[in-house]
C-alpha positions in Angstrom: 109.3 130.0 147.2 109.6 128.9 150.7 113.2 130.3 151.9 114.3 129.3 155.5 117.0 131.8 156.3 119.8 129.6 158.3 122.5 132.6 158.9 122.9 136.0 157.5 124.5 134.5 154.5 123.3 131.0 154.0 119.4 129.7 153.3 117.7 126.5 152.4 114.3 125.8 150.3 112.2 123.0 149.9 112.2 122.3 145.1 112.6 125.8 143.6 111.1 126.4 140.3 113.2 128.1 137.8 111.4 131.3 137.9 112.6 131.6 141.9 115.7 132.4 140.5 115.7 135.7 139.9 113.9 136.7 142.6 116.8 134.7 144.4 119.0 137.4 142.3 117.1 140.4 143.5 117.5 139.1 147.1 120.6 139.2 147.0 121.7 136.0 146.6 125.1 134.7 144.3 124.8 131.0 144.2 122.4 127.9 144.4 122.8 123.9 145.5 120.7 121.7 144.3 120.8 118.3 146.3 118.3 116.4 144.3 118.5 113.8 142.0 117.1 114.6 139.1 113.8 112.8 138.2 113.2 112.2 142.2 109.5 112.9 141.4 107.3 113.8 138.7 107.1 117.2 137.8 110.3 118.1 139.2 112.5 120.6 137.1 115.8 118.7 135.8 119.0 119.9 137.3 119.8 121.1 133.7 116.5 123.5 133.3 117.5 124.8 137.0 121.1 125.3 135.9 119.8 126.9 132.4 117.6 129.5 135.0 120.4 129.9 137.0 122.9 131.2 134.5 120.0 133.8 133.5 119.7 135.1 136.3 123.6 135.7 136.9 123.8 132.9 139.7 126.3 130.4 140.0 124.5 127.1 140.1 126.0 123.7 141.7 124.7 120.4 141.9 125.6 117.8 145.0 122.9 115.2 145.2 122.7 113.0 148.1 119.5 110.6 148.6 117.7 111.1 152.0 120.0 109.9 155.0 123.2 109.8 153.0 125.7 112.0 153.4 129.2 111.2 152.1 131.8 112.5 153.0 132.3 113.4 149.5 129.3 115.4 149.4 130.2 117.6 152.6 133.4 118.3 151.3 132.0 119.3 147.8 129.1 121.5 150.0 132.1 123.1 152.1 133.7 124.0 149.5 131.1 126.1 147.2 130.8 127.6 150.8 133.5 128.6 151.5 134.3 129.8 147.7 130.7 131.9 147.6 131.3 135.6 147.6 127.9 136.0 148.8 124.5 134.7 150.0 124.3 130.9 149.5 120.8 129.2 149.2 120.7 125.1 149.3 117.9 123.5 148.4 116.4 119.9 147.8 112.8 118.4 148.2 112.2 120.1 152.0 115.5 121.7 152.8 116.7 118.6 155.3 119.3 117.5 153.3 120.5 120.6 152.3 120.4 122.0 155.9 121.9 118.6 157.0 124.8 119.0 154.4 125.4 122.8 155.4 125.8 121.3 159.0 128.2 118.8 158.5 130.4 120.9 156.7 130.5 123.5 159.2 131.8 126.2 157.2 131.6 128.6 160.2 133.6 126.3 162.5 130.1 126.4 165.2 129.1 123.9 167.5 127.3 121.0 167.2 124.8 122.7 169.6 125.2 126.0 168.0 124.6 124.2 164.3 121.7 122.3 165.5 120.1 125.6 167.2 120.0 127.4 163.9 118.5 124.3 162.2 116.0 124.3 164.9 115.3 128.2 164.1 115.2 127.3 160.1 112.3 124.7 161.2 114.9 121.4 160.9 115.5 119.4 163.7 118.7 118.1 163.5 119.5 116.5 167.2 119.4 112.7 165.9 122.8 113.9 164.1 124.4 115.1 167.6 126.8 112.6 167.4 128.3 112.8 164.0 128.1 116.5 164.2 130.1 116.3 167.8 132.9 114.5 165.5 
C-alpha cells in the first residue's frame, strides 16, 4: 500500500487490496473513496469486496467513479461532500491516485488556492498544473 499523504487529514493511493484496510484502520484513518469503475482491469477487487473489507474494518466506504479526464461536476460535489462529512482522516484512491487527487482538488474542501492545491499535489507526486485554469474557477 502506496499512501501519498496530501494534508494532515486527507491521502490518496494508487488500487488498494482489501487487506490495506485495516492497516488503513490502524493508521488512523475513518473513511475510503474508491474512484474506479469496477472491472477497469483484470484482477482488480470489485467495489463490492472493497466495501465488504471496509465495513470489517470499521471504515466508512464510498464509491464515486469517474473515468480518466472526467470529472463532473456531480462527482466533485459528491467528493466534497464525504469530505466535508468525514470525522476523520480521508484516503481516496483509484488506479494511481490522479483522479482521486484531481477530485480532492476540485472540490476544495479547504477553500486553498489553485496554487496552494496544485503545490500539495506536486508534494503527493501529482502534477496538477494542466488543471490551473479550471481550478482558478
Amino acid at each position: 500500500m502506496k499512501l501519498a499523504n496530501v494534508t494532515e487529514t486527507f491521502a490518496v493511493s494508487p488500487q488498494l487490496r482489501p487487506d490495506d484496510l485495516q492497516k488503513l484502520t490502524e493508521a488512523g484513518y475513518d473513511t475510503v473513496i474508491c474512484n474506479r469503475l469496477d472491472r477497469e482491469e483484470p484482477g482488480q477487487p470489485t467495489v463490492a469486496t472493497m466495501r465488504d473489507a471496509a465495513e470489517v474494518a470499521g471504515l466508512a466506504f464510498h464509491h464515486i467513479p469517474v473515468t480518466g479526464g472526467e470529472f463532473p461536476e456531480v462527482a466533485v460535489r459528491a467528493f466534497a461532500k464525504v469530505r466535508e462529512k468525514a470525522d476523520g482522516k480521508v484516503l481516496a484512491y483509484c488506479r494511481t491516485g490522479t483522479r482521486s487527487i484531481t477530485l480532492d482538488a476540485l472540490a476544495n474542501v479547504e477553500n486553498a488556492s489553485a496554487d496552494e492545491r496544485i503545490e500539495r499535489a506536486q508534494r503527493a507526486g501529482y502534477d496538477l498544473s494542466a488543471l490551473r485554469e479550471r481550478l482558478d474557477q
